[in-house]
N, C-alpha and C positions, 0 to 999 in steps of 0.2 A: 624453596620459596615458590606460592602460586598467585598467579594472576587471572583474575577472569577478562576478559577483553572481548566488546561487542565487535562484531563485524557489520560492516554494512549490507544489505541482500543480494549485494550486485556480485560480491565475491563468493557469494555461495555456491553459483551457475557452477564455478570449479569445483565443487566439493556433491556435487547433485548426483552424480552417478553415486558415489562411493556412500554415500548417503542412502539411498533408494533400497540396497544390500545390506544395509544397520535393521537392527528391530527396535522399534520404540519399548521404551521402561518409563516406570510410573514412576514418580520421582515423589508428588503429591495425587490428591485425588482428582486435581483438575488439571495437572502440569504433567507431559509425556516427553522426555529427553532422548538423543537421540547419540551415544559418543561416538565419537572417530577418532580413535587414536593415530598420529602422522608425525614423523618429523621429530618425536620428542615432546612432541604437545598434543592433547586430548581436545578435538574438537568438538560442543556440545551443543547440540539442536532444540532448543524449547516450546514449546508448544504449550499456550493456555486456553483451554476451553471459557472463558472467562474476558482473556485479552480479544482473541479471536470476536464476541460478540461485541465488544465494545468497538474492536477496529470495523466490522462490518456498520453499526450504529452511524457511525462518523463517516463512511461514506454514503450512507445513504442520504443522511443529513446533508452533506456538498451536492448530491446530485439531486436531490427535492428544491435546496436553492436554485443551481442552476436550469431546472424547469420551467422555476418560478421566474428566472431572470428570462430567459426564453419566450414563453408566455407575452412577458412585459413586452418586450421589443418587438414579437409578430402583433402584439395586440394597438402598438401606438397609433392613434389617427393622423397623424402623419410619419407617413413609414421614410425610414432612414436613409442615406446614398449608400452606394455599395461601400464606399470608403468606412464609410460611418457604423455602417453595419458591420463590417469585418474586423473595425476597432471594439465595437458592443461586444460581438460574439467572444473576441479573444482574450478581453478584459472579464466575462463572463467565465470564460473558460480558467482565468488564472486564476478566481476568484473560488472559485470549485474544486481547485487542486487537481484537474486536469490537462493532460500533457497538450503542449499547445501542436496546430499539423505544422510540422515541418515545409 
């Protein structure tokens, strides 16, 4: 019996060396895989030249927004309290799917 099982990216960091030493194979004309076998189980790396431009798309699009939300707030005729602005910025920032500062 097989299962295919996504991982999240954060668990990859573990598998990044042993990774780096794999060769990529062409799986499709746009998709480049990448296996690790470990453990009893084959781990497989996907790559879509396809995905890839769509995920760059989309953050571009978050971060033309939050320019755009930027813009607004240095541009108001009455600019904001520090409080008020650091609520704008952060709320701006969540809004763009960027990490907020610690």
């Amino acid at each position: 019996m097989s299962y295919l099982v996504g991982a999240p990216k954060g668990s990859l960091r573990q598998l990044e060396e042993p990774l780096l030493r794999e060769h990529w194979r062409t799986a499709r004309s746009s998709v480049r895989v990448q296996l690790l076998p470990r453990e009893g189980e084959t781990f497989v790396l996907a790559e879509s030249g396809s995905r890839i431009g769509k995920e760059r798309s989309m953050r571009q699009r978050r971060l033309r927004k939050y320019l755009k939300t930027l813009e607004g707030i240095s541009g108001r005729k009455k600019p904001l309290k520090r409080d008020q602005l650091h609520q704008a910025l952060g709320a701006a920032k969540k809004e763009a799917g960027l990490s907020p500062d610690p």
